[in-house]
N, C-alpha and C positions, 0 to 999 in steps of 0.2 A: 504493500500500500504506500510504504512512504515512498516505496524508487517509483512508481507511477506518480506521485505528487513530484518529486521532484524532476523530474523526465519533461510533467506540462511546466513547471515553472521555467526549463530550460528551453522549451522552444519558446516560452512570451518572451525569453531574455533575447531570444535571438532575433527574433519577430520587431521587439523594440529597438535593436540595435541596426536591424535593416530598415525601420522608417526613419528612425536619426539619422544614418547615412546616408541614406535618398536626401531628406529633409537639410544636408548640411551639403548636399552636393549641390543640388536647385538651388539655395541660396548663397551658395559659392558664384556658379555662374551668373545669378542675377547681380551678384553685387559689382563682380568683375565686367559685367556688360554697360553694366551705370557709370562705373567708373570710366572706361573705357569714353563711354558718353559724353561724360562730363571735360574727358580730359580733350575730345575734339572739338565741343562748343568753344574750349577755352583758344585754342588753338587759331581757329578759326578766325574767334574776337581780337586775339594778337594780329594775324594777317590783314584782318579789315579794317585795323587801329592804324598800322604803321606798315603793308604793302610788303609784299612778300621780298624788297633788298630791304629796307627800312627795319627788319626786323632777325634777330639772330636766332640760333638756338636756345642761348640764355634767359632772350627775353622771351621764346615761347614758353621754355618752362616756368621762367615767372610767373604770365599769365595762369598756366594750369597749374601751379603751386606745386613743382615738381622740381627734383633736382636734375643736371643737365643730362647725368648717367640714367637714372630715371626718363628722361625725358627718350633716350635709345633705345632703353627698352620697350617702346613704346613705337619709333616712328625707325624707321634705316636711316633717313635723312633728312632734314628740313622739306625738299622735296616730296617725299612720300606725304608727309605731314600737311602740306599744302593740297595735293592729292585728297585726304581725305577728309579737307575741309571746305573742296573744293564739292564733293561728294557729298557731304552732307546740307553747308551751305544751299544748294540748287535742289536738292530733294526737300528742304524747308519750302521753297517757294511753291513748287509742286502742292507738296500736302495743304499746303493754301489756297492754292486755286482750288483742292479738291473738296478744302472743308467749305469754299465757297459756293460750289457748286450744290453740296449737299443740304447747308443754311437756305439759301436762296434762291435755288430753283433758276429760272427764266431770267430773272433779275441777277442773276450770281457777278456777270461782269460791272454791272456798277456799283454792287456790293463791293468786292475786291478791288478796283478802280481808288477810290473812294480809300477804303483800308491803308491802301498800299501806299498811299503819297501822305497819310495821314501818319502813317505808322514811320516809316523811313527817311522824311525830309529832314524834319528835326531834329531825332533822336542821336545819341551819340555815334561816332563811328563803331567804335566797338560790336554797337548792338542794328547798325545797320544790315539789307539784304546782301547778300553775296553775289547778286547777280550785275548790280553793277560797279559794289565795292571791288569787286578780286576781277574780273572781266579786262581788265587795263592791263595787271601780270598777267593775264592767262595771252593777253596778244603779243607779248614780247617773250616769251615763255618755250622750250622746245615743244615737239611736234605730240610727247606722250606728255604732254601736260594739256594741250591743246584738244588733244582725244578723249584725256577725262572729261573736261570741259563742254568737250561737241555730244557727248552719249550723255550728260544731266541735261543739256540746255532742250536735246533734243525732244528728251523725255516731257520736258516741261511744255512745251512747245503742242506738244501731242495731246497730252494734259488738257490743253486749253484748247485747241481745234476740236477736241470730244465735244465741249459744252458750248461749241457756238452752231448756232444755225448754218445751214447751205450741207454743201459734200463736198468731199475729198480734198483736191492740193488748195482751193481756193479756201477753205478753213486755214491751212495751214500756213498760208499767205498771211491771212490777218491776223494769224497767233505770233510769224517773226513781227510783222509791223507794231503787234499790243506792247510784247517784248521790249521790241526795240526803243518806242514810246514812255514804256515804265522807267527800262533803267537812264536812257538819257531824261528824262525828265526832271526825274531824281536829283542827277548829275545836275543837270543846269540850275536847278532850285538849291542843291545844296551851295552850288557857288556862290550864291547871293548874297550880299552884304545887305542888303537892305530887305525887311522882309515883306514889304510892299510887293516888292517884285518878284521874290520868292514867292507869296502865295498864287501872285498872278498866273504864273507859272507851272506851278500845281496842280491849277485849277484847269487853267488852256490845255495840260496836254491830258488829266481826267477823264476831261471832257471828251478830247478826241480818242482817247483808247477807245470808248464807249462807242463814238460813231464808227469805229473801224470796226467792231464787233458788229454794229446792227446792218453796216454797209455792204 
């Protein structure tokens, strides 16, 4: 009687010690995915502060509070680093369009329109879009950095032709010209010293993303 007591207690010991394992493994990976996460937003915010020469591997690890050994274990090179903040940067825009499209239906492009110059003109570098903060490196940049670049933008691109009216390349037309629209716009309003002119500006090319979507 007692070795059958003892016999069940040792498989619940074992049974327990197989869902702590599971249980520390899942949270092993979730943490190291977060981290990971965290360490590219940070990354990112270094490149879109101070431009992929403007900035070392020092100061990326500053940004992600990381020491610079730390900082390799993490990236081969500044390069790669850039890469995949270049990759995440432009999949943000995306899942934007896409929450926009899901929020507001028919209306999603002057929701996002709207969003996007409200959100970006202002705001600090740091925490501006990547599309046309890093866009400037990516043109002076070699050819596989150029390629990460061309497979997010296109993605994006594609993203936004789904949720416009008409078919085929003519969607796609008006998704480079939206594009193109957002991030010079951007561009031209952040230069502004005055911000009369800045919002002018804002406002002018809002305006026109919209009519190039409904056009």
């Amino acid at each position: 009687m007692h070795a059958g007591i003892l016999a069940r207690f040792a498989r619940i010991a074992d049974c327990t010690a197989i869902v702590i394992f599971v249980t520390e493994m899942r949270y092993s990976a979730e943490h190291k995915a977060e981290t990971r996460q965290r360490i590219l937003k940070a990354v990112g915010r270094g490149f879109r502060k101070s431009g992929f020469g403007g900035i070392g591997v020092d100061g990326l690890a500053k940004f992600a509070d990381l020491t610079s050994g730390a900082f390799y274990s993490n990236f081969k090179s500044k390069a790669e680093a850039f890469h995949a903040a270049l990759r995440l940067g432009l999949a943000d825009v995306r899942d934007g369009v896409l929450a926009q499209r899901k929020e507001h239906g028919a209306a999603w492009v002057e929701a996002f329109s709207k969003f996007y110059f409200a959100q970006f003109v202002d705001c600090d570098l740091t925490d501006g879009c990547a599309l046309p903060s890093l866009s400037g490196d990516v043109a002076r940049a070699d050819p596989k950095t150029k390629a990460v670049f061309e497979k997010e933008y296109v993605a994006i691109l594609e993203t936004i032709a789904e949720g416009l009216p008409g078919k085929g390349e003519s969607r796609m037309s008006k998704a480079i010209v939206m594009t193109a629209l957002l991030a010079g716009g951007v561009t031209l309003a952040r230069s502004m010293k005055d911000k009369t002119m800045r919002d002018r500006i804002a406002r002018t090319v809002q305006d026109a993303v919209v009519d190039v979507a409904r056009g």
